[in-house]
N, C-alpha and C positions, 0 to 999 in steps of 0.2 A: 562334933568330931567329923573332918571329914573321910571319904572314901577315899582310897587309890585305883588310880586304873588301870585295869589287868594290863589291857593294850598297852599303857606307857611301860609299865613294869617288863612287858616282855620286849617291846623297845630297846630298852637298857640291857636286858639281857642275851639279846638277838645282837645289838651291836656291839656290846664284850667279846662276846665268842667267837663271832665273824670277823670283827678287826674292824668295822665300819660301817657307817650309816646307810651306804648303797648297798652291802650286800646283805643287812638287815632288812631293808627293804625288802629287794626279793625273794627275801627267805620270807616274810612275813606275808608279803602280797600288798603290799603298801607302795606309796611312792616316798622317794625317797625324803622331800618335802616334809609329808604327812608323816613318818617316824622321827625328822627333827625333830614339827611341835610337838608335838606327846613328848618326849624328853624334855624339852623346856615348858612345857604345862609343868610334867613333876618336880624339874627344878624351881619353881616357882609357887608348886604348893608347900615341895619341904625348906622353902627357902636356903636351899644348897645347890654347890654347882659339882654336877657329877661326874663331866669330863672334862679334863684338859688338852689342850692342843700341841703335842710337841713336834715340829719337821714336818708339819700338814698328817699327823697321825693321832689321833684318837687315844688319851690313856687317862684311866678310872683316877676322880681325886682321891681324900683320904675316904670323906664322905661317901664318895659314887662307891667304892671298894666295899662298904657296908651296908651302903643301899641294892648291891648286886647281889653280896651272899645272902641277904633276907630277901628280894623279891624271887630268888630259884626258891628257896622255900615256898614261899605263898604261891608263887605259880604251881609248884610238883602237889600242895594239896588242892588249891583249886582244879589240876587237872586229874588228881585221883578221887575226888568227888562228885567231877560230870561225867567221868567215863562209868560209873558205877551205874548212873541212872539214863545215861544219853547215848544209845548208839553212833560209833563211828558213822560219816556218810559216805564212805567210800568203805568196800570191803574185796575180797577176789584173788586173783593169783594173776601174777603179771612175772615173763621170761624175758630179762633185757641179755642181747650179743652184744659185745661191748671188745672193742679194740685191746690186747696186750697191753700197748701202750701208753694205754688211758687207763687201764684199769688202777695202778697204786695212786695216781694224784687223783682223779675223777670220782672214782668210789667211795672215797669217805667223806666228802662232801656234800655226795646224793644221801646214801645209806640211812645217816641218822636224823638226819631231816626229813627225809620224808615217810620213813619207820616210823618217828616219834610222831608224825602228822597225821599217818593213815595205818596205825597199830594193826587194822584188822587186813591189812592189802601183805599177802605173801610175793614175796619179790625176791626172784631165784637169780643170780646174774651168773654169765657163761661168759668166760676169756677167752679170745681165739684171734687168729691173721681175717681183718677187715676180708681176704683173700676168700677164709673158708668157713666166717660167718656168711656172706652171701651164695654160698656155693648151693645148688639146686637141692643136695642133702639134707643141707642145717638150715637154709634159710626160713622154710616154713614150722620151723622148730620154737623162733620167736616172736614174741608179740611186737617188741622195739627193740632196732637194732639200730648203736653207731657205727658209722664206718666212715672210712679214709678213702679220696678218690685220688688218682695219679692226675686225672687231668681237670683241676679247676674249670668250672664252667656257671656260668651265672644263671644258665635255667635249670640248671641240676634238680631235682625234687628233693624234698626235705632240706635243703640247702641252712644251714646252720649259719654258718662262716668258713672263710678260706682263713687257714695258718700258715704262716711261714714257718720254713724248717730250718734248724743251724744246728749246729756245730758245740757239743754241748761236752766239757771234760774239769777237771779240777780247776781251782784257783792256783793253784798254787804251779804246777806241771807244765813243763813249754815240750816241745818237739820240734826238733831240726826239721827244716825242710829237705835237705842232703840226705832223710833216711827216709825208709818205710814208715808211713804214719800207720800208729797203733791204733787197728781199730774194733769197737767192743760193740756187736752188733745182735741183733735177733737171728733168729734161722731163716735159710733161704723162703723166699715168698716173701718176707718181712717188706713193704712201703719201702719204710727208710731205707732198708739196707741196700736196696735196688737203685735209689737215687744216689747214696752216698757211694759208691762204687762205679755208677758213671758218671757219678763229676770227675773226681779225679783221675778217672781212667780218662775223659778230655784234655785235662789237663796234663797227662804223664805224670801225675804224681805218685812215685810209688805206694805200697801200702800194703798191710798184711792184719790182718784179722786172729786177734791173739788169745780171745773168748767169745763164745756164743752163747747167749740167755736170753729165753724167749720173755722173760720176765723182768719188769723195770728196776725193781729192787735192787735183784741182782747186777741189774748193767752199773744201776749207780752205786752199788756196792765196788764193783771192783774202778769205775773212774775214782770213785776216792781213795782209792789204793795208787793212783795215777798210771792205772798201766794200760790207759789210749783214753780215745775220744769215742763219742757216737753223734748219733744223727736222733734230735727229736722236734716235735712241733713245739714252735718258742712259747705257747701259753701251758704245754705242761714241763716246762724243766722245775727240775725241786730244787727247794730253798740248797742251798751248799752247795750247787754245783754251776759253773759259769759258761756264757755264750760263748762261744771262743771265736773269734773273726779271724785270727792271725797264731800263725806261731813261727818261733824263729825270728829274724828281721824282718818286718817291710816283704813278708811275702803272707799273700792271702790265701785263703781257702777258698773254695770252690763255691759259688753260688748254689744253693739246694734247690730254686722255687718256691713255691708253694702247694699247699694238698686243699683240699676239701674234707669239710667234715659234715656229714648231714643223719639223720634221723630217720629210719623207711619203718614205717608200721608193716608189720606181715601177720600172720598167722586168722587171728581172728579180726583184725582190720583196727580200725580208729574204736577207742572202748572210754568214756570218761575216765577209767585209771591209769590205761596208757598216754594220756592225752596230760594228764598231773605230771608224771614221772616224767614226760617228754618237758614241761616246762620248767622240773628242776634240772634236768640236763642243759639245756640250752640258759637257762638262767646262769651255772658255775661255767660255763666255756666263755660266758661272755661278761 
């Protein structure tokens, strides 16, 4: 009889959930290579092929479909077996400041990965304006903070990646150029709202500001009601809702730039659990 191995099994299962073999990878600490094989080792021990390839996307056969709901079994007992006799190796309490902005797409990505990874690491997260997480008040408040810089710069510290910002409203909803464009912004201090307000103010574009929510939810709550546009960084717009370059005719929108987004350790300085959490953050950004 042979063995199965945990590693492939959670392969299979890391790349269901993710949607793919690269961000299995990082989720795992593998390259993305080495999470292939292990999938085609176990396709070639159970003599079945467990994904299909449809439009360059990843999806379970009938097989892979049964081989995923029994290896979450096998893995949830093999991990409630060694946690009984084997201490976590990370444990502690860790305060991440995390941008508005970022907090609905960015946080459930981090949370249960690396909760499920370091069960015994308490990880408190605070939402606030990049603005007044760094403020001399709050900023020694936490251990990792993200934050948003207005002016890109390539020797930045903690330098992550630059984002480019657009123009983010329904599928469905256009708006005259001839009118005030509706716009669904955070409260004053807010990055975005500061850029998207002197674009168009360069451009003469009118414009009126028809809800305020400091919270993303919310903002994409009411764009899908269609009643305006906002301004966010193009790697967190959420699934339903579209770029928007243009509306009306052949008349464009305002160029936004780009921001910076970096990482500063504060409080008790570089800690090996801050150093963890910091490489699932920069791992989902990018």
């Amino acid at each position: 009889m042979r063995n199965l191995s945990m590693d492939a099994l959670r392969a299979v299962v890391a790349t269901t959930d993710l949607g793919g073999v690269t961000a299995a990878a990082d989720h795992l600490g593998r390259s993305q290579p080495a999470v292939s094989l292990q999938i085609q080792k176990l396709e070639e021990t159970l003599n079945v092929e467990i994904f299909l390839r449809y439009n360059k996307q990843l999806k379970l056969s009938e097989s892979g479909s049964r081989i995923y709901d029994t290896a979450k079994q096998i893995l949830a007992l093999n991990d409630q077996l060694t946690t009984q006799f084997i201490q976590p190796e990370l444990a502690g309490e860790i305060r991440l400041g995390i941008p508005s902005e970022f907090a609905t797409t960015l946080l459930p990505k981090i949370l249960g990965r690396f909760s499920q990874a370091y069960p015994m690491v308490a990880l408190e997260v605070f939402s606030d304006l990049s603005r007044n997480l760094l403020s001399e008040s709050q900023r020694a408040k936490y251990d990792l903070i993200l934050t948003l810089h207005d002016k890109p710069s390539a020797r930045r510290k903690g330098l992550i990646k630059s984002d480019r910002l657009v123009w983010v409203g329904s599928k469905e909803h256009r708006y005259d150029r001839q009118e005030a464009l509706p716009l669904i912004l955070a409260q004053d201090g807010c990055l975005y709202r500061k850029r998207a307000l002197r674009a168009l103010d360069k451009i003469k574009q009118p414009w009126r500001i028809i809800h305020t929510n400091p919270d993303l939810s919310g903002i994409q709550a009411a764009i899908r009601e269609g009643l305006g546009v906002t301004v966010l960084a193009e790697s967190t717009v959420p699934e339903g809702l579209a770029i928007v370059d243009r509306y009306g005719k052949n008349n464009s929108l305002p160029d936004l730039g780009s921001i910076d987004i970096s990482l500063l350790y504060e409080r008790r300085g570089v800690t090996e659990v801050t150093e963890r959490l910091a490489g699932y953050i920069q791992s989902s950004l990018n």
